[in-house]
ZAMARGU-4260 file (C-alpha; in steps of 0.2 Angstrom, whole numbers, plus 5000, padded with zeros to 4 digits):
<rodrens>
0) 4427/5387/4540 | 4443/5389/4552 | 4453/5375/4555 | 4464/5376/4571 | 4476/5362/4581
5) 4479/5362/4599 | 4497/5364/4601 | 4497/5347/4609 | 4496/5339/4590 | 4516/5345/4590
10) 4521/5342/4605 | 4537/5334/4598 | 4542/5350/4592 | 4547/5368/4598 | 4535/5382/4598
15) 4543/5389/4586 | 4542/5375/4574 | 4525/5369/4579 | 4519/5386/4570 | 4527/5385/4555
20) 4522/5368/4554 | 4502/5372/4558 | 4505/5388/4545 | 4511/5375/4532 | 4495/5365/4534
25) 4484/5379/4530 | 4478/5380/4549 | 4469/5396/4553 | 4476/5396/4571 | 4484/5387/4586
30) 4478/5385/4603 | 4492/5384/4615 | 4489/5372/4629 | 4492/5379/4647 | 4481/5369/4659
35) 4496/5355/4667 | 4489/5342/4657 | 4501/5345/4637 | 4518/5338/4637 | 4523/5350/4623
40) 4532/5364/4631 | 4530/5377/4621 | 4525/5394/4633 | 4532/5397/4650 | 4516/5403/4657
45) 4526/5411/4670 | 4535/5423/4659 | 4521/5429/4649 | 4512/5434/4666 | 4527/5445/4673
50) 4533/5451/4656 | 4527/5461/4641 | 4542/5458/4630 | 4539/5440/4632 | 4522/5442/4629
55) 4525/5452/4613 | 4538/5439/4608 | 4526/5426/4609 | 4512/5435/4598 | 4527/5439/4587
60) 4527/5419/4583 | 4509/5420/4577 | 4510/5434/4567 | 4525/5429/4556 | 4516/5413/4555
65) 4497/5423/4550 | 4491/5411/4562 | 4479/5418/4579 | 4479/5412/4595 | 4467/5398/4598
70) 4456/5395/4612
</rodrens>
């Protein structure tokens, strides 16, 4: 069995942080929540849409971590 958080569980933290911190747990994965409704800020939704470098940075985070991207 997986185990995954939404990112909303850190909210207090940086998205940075938040993954090390799910990766510490043992978590298989982090979903990152998007939908107006988190108060984590931890992706500008914006940036990933209009740039691949962000969007190869953001993977980045997951993958130093072993962690996937949750849905």
């Amino acid at each position: 069995m997986k185990l995954c958080a939404v990112s909303e569980s850190l909210g207090h933290l940086g998205f940075e942080e938040a993954a090390k911190v799910s990766a510490e747990l043992g978590l298989a994965g982090l979903e990152i929540g998007t939908g107006n409704w988190n108060a984590g800020n931890h992706v500008d939704l914006q940036a990933l849409l209009e740039s691949a470098d962000e969007r190869r940075k953001f993977l980045s985070v997951f993958e130093r971590n072993s962690l996937a991207l949750s849905a």
